[in-house]
Structures are given as C-alpha cells and as structure tokens.
NUGUTI-426758 format. One record per atom (N, C-alpha, C, O): residue number from 1; residue in one letter; chain; x, y, z. Coordinates in nm, 2 decimals, always signed. Each point is the difference from the previous one (the first is absolute). Layout:
residues N
resi resn chain xx yy zz
NUM A A X Y Z;
...
end
This chain:
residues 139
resi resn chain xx yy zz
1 X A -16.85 -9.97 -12.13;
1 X A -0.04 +0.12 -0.06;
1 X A -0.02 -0.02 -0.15;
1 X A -0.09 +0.01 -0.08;
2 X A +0.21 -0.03 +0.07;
2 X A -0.07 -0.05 -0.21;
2 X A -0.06 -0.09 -0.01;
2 X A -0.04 -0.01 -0.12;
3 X A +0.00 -0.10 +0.20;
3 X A -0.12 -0.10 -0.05;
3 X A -0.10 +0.05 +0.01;
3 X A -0.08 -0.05 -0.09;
4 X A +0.02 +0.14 +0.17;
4 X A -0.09 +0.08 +0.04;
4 X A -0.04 +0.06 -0.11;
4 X A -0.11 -0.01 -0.04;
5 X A +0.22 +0.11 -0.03;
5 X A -0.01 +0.07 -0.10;
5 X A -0.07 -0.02 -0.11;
5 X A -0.10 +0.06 -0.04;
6 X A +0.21 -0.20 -0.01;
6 X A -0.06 -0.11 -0.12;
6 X A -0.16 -0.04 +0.02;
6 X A -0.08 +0.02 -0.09;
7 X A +0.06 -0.08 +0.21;
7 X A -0.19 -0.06 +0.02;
7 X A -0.05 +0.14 +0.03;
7 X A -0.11 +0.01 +0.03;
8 X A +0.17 +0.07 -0.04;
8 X A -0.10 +0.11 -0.01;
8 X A -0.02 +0.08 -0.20;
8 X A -0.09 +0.06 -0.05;
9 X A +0.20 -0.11 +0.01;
9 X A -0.01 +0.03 -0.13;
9 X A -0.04 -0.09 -0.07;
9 X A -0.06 +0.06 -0.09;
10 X A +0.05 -0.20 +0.08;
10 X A -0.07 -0.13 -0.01;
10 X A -0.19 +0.01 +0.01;
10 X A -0.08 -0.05 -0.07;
11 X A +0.08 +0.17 +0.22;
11 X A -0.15 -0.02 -0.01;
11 X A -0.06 +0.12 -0.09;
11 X A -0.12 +0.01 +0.01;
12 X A +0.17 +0.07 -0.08;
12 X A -0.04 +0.05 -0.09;
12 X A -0.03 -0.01 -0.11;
12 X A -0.07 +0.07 -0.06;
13 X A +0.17 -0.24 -0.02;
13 X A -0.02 -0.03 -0.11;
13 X A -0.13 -0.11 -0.02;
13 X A +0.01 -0.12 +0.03;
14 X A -0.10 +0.18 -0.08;
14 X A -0.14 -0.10 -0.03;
14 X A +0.05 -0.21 +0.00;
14 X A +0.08 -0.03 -0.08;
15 X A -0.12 -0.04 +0.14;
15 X A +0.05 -0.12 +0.01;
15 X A -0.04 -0.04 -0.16;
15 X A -0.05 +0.10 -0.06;
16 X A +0.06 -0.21 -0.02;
16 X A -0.05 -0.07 -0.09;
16 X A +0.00 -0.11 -0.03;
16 X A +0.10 -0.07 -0.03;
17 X A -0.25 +0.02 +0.02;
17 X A +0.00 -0.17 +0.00;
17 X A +0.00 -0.02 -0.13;
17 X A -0.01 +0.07 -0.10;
18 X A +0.01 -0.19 +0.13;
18 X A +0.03 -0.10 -0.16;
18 X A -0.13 +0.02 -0.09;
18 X A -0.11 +0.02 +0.05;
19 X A +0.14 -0.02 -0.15;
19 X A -0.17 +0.06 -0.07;
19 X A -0.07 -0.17 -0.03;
19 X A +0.06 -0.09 -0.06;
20 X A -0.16 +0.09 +0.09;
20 X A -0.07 -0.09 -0.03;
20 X A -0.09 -0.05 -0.16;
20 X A +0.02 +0.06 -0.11;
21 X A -0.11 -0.16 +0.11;
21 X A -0.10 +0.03 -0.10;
21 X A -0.11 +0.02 +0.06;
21 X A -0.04 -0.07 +0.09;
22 X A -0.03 +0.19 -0.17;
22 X A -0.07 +0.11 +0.07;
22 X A -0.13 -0.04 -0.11;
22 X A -0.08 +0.09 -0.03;
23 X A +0.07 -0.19 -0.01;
23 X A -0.08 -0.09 -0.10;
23 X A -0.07 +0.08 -0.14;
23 X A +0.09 +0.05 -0.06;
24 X A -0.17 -0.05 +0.03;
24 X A -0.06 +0.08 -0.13;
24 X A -0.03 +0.13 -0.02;
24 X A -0.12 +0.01 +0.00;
25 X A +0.19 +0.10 -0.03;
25 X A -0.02 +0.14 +0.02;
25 X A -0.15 +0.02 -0.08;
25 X A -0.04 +0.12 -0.01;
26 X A -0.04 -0.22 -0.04;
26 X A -0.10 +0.03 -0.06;
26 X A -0.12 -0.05 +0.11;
26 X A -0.12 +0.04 -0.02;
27 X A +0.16 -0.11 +0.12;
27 X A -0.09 -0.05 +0.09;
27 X A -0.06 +0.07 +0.11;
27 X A +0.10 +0.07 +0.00;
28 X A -0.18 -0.03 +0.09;
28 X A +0.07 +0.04 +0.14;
28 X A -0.17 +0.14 +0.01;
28 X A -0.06 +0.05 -0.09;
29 X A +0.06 -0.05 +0.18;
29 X A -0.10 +0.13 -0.01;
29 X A +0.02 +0.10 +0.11;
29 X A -0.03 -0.03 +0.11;
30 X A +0.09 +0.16 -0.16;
30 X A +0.05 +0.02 -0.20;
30 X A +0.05 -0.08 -0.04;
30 X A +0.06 -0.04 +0.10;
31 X A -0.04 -0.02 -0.18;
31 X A +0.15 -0.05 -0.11;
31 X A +0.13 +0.12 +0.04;
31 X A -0.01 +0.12 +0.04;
32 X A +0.15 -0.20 -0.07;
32 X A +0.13 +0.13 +0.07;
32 X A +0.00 +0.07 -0.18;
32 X A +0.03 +0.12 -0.01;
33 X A -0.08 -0.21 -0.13;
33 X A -0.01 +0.05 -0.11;
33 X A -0.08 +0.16 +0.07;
33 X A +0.09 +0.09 -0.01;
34 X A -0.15 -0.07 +0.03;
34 X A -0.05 +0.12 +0.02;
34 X A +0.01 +0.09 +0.14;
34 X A -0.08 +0.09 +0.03;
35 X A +0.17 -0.12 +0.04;
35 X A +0.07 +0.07 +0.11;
35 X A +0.12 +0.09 -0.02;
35 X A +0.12 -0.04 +0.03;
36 X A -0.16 +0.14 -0.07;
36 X A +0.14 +0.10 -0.01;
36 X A +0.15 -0.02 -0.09;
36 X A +0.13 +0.02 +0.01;
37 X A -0.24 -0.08 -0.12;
37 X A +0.18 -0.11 -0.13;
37 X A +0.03 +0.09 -0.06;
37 X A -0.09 +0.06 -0.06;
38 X A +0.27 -0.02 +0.05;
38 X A +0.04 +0.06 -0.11;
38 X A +0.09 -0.13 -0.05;
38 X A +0.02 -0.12 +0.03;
39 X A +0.02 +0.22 -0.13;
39 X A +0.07 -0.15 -0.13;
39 X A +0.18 +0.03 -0.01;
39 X A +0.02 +0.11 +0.03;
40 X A +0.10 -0.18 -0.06;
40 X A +0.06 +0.02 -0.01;
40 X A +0.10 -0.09 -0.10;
40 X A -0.05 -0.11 -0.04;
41 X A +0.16 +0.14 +0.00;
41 X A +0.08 -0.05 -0.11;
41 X A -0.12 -0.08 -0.08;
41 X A -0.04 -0.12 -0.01;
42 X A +0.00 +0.23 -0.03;
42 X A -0.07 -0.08 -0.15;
42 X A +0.09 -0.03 -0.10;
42 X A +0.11 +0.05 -0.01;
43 X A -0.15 -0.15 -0.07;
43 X A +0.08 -0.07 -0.10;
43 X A -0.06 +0.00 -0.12;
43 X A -0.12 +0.02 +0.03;
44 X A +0.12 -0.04 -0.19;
44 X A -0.07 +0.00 -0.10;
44 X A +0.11 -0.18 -0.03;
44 X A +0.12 +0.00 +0.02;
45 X A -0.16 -0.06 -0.03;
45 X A +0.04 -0.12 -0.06;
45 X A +0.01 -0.04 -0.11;
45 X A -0.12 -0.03 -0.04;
46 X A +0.21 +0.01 -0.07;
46 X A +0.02 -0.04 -0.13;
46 X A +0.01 -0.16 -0.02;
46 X A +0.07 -0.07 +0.08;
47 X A -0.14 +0.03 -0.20;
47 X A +0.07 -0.13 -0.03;
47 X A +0.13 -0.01 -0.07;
47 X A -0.01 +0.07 -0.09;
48 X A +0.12 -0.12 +0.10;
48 X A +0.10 +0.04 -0.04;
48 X A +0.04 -0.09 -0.14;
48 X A +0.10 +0.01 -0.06;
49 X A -0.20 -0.09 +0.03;
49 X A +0.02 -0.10 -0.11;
49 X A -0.07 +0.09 -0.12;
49 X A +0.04 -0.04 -0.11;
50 X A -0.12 +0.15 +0.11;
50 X A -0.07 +0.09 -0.10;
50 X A +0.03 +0.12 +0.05;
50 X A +0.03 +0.07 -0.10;
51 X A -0.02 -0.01 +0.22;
51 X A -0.08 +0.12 +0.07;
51 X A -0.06 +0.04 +0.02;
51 X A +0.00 +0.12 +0.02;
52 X A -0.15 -0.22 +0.00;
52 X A -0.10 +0.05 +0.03;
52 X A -0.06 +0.00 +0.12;
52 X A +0.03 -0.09 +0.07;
53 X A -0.11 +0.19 -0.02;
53 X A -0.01 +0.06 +0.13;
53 X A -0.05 -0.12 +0.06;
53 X A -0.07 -0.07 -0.07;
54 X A +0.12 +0.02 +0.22;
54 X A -0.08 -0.09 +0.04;
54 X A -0.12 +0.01 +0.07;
54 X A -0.10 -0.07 -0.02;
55 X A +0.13 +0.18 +0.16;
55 X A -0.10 +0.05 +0.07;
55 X A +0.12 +0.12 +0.05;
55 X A +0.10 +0.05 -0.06;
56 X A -0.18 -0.04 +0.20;
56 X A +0.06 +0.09 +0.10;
56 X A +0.04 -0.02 +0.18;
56 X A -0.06 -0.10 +0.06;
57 X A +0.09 +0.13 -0.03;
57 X A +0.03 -0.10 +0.15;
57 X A +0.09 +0.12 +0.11;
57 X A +0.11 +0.05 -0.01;
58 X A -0.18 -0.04 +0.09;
58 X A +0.02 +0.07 +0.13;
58 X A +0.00 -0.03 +0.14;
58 X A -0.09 -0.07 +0.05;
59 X A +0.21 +0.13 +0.04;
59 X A -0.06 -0.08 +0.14;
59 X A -0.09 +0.14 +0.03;
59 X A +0.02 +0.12 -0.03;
60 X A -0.15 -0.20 +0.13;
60 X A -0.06 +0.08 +0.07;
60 X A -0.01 -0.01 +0.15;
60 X A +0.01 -0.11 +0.07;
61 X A -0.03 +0.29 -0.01;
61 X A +0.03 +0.00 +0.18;
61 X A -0.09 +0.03 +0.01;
61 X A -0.05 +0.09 -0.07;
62 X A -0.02 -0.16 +0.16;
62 X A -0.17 +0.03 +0.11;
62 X A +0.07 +0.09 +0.12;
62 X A +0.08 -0.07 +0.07;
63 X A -0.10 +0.19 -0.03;
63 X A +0.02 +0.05 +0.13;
63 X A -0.09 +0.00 +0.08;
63 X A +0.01 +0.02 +0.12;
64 X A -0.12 -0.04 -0.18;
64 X A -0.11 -0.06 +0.09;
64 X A +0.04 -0.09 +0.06;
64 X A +0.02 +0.01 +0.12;
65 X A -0.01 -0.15 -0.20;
65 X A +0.01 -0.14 +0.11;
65 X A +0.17 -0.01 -0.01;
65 X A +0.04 -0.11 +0.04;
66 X A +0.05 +0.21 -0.09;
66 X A +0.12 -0.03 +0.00;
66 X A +0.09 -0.13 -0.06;
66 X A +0.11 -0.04 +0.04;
67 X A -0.21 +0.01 -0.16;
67 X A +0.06 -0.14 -0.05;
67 X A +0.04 +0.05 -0.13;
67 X A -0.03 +0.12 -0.02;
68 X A +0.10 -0.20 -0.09;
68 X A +0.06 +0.02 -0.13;
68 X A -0.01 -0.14 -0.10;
68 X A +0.04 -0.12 +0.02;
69 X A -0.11 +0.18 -0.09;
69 X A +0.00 -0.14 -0.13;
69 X A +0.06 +0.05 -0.15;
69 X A +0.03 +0.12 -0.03;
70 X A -0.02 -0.23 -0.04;
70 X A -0.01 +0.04 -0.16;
70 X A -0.13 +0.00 -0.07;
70 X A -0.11 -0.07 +0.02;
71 X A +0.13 +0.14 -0.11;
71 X A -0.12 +0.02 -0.10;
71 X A +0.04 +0.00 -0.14;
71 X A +0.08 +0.08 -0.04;
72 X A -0.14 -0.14 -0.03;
72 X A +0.02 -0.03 -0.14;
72 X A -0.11 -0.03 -0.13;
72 X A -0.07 -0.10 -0.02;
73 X A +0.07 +0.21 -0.05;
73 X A -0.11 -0.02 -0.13;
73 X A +0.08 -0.04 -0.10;
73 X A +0.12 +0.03 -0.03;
74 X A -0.23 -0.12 -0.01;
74 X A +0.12 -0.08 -0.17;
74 X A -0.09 +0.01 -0.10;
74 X A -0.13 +0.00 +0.03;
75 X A +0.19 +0.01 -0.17;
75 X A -0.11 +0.02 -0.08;
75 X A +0.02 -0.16 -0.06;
75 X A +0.08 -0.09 +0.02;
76 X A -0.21 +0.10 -0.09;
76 X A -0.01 -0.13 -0.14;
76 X A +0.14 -0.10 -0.03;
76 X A +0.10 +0.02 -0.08;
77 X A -0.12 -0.13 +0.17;
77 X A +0.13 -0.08 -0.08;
77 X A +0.07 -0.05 +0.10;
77 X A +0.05 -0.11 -0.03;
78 X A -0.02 +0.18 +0.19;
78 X A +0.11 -0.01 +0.11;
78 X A -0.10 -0.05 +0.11;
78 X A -0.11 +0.02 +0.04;
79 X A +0.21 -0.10 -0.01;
79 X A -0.07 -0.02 +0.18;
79 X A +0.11 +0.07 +0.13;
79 X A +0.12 -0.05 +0.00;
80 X A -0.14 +0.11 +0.06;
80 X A +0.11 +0.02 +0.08;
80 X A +0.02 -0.09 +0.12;
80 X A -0.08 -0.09 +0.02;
81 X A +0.19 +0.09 +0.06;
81 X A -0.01 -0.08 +0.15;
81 X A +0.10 +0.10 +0.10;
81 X A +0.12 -0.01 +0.01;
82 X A -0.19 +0.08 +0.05;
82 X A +0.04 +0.09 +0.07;
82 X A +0.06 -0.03 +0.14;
82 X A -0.05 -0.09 +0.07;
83 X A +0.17 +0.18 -0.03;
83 X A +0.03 -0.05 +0.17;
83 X A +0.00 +0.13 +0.07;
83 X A +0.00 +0.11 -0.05;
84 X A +0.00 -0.13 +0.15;
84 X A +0.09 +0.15 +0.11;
84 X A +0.05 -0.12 +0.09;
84 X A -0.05 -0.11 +0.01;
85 X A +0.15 +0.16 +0.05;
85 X A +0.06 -0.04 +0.10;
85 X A +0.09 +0.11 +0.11;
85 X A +0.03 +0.10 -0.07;
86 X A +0.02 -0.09 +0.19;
86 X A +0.04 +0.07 +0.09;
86 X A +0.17 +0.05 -0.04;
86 X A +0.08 -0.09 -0.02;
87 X A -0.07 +0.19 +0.01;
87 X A +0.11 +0.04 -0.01;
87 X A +0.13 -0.03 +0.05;
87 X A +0.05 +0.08 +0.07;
88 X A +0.03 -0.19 -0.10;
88 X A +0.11 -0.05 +0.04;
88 X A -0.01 -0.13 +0.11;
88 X A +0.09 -0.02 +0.09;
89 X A -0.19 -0.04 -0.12;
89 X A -0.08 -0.09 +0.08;
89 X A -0.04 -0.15 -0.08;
89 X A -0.12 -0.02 -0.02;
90 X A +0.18 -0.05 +0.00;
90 X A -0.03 -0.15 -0.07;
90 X A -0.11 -0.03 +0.08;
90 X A -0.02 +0.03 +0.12;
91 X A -0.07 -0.14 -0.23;
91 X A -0.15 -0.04 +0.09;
91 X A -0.09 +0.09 +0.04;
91 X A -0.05 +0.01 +0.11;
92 X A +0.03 +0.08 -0.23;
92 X A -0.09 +0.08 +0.08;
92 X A -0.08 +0.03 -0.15;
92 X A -0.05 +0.11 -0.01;
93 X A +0.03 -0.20 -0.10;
93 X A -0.03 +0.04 -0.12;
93 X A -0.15 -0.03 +0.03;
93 X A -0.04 -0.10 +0.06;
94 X A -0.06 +0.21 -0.12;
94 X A -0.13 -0.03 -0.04;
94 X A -0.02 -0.02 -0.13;
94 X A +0.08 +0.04 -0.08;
95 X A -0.21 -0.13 +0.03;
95 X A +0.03 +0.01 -0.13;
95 X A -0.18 +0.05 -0.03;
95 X A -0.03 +0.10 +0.07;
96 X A -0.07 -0.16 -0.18;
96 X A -0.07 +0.09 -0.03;
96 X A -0.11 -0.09 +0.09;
96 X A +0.00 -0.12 +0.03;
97 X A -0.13 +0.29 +0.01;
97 X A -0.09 -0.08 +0.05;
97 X A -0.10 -0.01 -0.08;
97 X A -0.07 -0.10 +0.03;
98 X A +0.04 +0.18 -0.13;
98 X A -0.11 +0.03 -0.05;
98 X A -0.01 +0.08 -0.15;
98 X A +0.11 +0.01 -0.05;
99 X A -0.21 +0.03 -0.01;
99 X A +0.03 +0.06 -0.15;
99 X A -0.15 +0.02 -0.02;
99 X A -0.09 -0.07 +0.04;
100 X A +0.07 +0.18 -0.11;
100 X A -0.13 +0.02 -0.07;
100 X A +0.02 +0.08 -0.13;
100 X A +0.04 +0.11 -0.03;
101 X A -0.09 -0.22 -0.04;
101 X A +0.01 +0.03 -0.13;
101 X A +0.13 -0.03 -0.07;
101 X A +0.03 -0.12 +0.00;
102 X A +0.07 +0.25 -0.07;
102 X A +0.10 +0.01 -0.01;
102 X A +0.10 +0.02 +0.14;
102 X A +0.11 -0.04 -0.02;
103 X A -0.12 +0.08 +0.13;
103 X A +0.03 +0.06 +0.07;
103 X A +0.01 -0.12 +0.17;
103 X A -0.08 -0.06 +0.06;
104 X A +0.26 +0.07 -0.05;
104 X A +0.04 -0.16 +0.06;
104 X A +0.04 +0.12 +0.15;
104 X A +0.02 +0.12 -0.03;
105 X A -0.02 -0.15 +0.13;
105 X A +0.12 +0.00 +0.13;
105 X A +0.02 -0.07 +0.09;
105 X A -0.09 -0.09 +0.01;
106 X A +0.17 +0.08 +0.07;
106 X A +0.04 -0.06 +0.10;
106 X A -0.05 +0.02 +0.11;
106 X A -0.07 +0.10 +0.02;
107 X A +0.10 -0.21 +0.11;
107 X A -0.03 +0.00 +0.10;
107 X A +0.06 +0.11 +0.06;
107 X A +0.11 +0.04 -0.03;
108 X A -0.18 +0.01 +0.13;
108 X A +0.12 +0.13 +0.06;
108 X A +0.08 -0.03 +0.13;
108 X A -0.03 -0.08 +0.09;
109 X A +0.12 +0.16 -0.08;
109 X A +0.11 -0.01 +0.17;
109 X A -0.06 +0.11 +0.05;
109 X A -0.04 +0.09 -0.06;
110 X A +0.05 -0.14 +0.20;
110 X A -0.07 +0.09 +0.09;
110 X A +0.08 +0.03 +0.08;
110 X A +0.07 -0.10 +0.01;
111 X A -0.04 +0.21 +0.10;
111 X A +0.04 +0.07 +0.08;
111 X A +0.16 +0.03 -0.12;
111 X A +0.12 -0.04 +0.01;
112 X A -0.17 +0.13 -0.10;
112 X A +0.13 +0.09 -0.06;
112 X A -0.01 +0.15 +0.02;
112 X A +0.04 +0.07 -0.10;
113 X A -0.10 +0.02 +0.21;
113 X A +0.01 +0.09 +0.06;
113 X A +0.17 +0.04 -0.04;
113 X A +0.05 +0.07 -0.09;
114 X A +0.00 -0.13 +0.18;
114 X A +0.14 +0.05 -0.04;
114 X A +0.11 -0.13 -0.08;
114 X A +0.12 -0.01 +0.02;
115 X A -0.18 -0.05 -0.10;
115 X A +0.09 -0.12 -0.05;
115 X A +0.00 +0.05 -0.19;
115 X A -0.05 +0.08 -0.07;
116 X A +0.14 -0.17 +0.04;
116 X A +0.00 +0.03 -0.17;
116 X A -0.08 -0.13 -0.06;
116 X A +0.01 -0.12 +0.03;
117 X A -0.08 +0.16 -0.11;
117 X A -0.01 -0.16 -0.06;
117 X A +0.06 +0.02 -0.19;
117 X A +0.01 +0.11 -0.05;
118 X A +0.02 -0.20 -0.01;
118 X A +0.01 -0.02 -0.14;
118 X A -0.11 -0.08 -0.08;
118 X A -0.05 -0.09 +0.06;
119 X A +0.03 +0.10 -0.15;
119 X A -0.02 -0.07 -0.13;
119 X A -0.03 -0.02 -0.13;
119 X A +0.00 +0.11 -0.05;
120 X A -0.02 -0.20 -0.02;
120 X A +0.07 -0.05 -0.13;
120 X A -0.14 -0.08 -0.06;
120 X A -0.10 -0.03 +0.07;
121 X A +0.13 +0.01 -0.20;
121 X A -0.12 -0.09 -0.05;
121 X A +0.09 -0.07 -0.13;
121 X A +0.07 +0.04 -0.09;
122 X A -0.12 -0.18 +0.11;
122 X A +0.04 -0.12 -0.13;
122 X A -0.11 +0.06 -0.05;
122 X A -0.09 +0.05 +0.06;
123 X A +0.12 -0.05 -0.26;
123 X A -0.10 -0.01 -0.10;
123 X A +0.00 -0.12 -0.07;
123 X A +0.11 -0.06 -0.01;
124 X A -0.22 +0.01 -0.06;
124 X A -0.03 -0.09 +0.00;
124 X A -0.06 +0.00 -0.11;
124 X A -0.10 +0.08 +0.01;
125 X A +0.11 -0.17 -0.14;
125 X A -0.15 +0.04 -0.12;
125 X A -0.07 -0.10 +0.01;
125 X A +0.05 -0.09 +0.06;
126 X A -0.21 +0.10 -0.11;
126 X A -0.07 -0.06 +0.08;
126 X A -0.05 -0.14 -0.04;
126 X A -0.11 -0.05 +0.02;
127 X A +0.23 +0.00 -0.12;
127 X A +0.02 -0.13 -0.04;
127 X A +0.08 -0.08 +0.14;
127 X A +0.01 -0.12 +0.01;
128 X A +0.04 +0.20 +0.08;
128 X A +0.08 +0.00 +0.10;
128 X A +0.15 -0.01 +0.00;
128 X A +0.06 -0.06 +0.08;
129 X A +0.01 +0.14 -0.22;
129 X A +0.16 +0.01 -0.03;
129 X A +0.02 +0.08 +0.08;
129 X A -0.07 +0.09 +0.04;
130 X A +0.18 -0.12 +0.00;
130 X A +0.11 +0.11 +0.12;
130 X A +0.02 +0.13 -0.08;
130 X A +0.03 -0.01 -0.12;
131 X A -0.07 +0.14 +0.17;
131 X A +0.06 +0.13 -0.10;
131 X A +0.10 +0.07 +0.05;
131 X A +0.07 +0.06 -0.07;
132 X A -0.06 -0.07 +0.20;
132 X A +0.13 +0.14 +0.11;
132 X A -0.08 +0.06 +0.12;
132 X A -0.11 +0.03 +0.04;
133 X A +0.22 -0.03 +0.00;
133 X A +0.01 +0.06 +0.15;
133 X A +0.01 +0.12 -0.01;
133 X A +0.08 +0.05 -0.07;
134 X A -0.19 +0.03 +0.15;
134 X A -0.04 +0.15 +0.07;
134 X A +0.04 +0.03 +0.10;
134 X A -0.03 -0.07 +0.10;
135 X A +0.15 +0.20 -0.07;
135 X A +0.01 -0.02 +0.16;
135 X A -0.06 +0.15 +0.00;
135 X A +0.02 +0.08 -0.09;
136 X A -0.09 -0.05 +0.23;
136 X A -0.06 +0.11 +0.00;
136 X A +0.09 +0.04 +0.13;
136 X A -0.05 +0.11 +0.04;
137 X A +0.12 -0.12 +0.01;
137 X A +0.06 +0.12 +0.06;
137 X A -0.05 -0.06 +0.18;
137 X A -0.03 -0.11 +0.03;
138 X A +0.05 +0.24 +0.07;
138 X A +0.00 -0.05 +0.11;
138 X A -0.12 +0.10 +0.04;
138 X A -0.01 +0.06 -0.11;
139 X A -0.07 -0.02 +0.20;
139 X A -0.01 +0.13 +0.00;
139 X A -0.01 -0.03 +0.19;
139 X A -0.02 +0.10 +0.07;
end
C-alpha cells in the first residue's frame, strides 16, 4: 500500500533529463534567440584595475525551445569568454558560440523546462590579459 502511494506520488513529479547542447540559440528556424526569451541576473561588469565598465552579461530562458544561454555585450577594450553550465552538474559547461559585433553568447542547454542552469563570464583585454571572473547566478 505505501509503494503504491509513493509511484503514485512519483508520477506526478514531471521526470527530468540531463540537459543537453541544444547548439546555437542564434541558429534554427526560428532561431530560440527569438522564441519567447526573457533575461535574468543581469550583471554590469567593472574592470577592477581602474573601474571601468566592462560590458554587461545575463543568463537567458527560451520557453519556446526551453533552452538557456549567456549573453554578453562588452564595450571598447575587453573580450569576454562566457559559460553556462547545469546546475550542480560537472561536465556540462557550454562555452561561446557566436558574437555579432560587440555582442558574444554561448551555446545553449536544452530540455531546462524544469532544470536550473548557471553562468559566469572570464574578461579579458583585448591584448588578451586575464581581467576576473563574473558569476552570474543560477536562474
């Protein structure tokens, strides 16, 4: 009678697979860039050797295609190198796929319906000196 109970409370909780790479959120037709994205833990990034602004860097969620990347604008001077990776999950880091212009993100994880993902961005000046680590949070 209580196992019963349990697989019966079990089948209520949505299953969740491992998130994959869900390849270039700029790619795809549509692109998931333009499937239903809101933005989250935005960040303003400082250089910490002057204080000058470096860019800005956010993870973003497609509920459309249900995937999540970083995004990152840098101004004059920085290169960024962005990740997301799976929340509490080693091996699961994306790093960047693409950039236009000022403007860098990552490859995206796919099937985060109900999963967390995180990420973070190295800066970089564009002589290629190490500047610091960005963590953006989980969302």
């Amino acid at each position: 009678m209580v196992f019963a109970a349990m697989f019966s409370l079990f089948a209520l909780v949505p299953g969740v697979a491992s998130a994959t790479n869900a390849g270039n959120p700029d790619a795809g037709n549509p692109p998931c860039d333009t499937q239903s994205t809101s933005q989250h833990n935005n960040i303003t990034m400082y250089d910490p050797a002057n204080g000058s602004v470096m860019g800005t860097a956010y993870l973003v969620y497609s509920s459309g295609c249900q995937t999540e990347w970083v995004t990152v604008h840098v101004n004059a001077g920085y290169l960024p190198s962005p990740s997301v990776w799976l929340q509490n999950q080693t091996g699961t880091d994306l790093y960047t796929a693409g950039s236009s212009g000022s403007t860098y993100w990552t490859y995206q994880l796919g099937n985060m319906r109900y999963q967390v993902a995180c990420g973070g961005v190295q800066m970089y000046r564009t002589s290629g000196a190490y500047v610091n680590w960005n963590y953006l949070g989980c969302y």
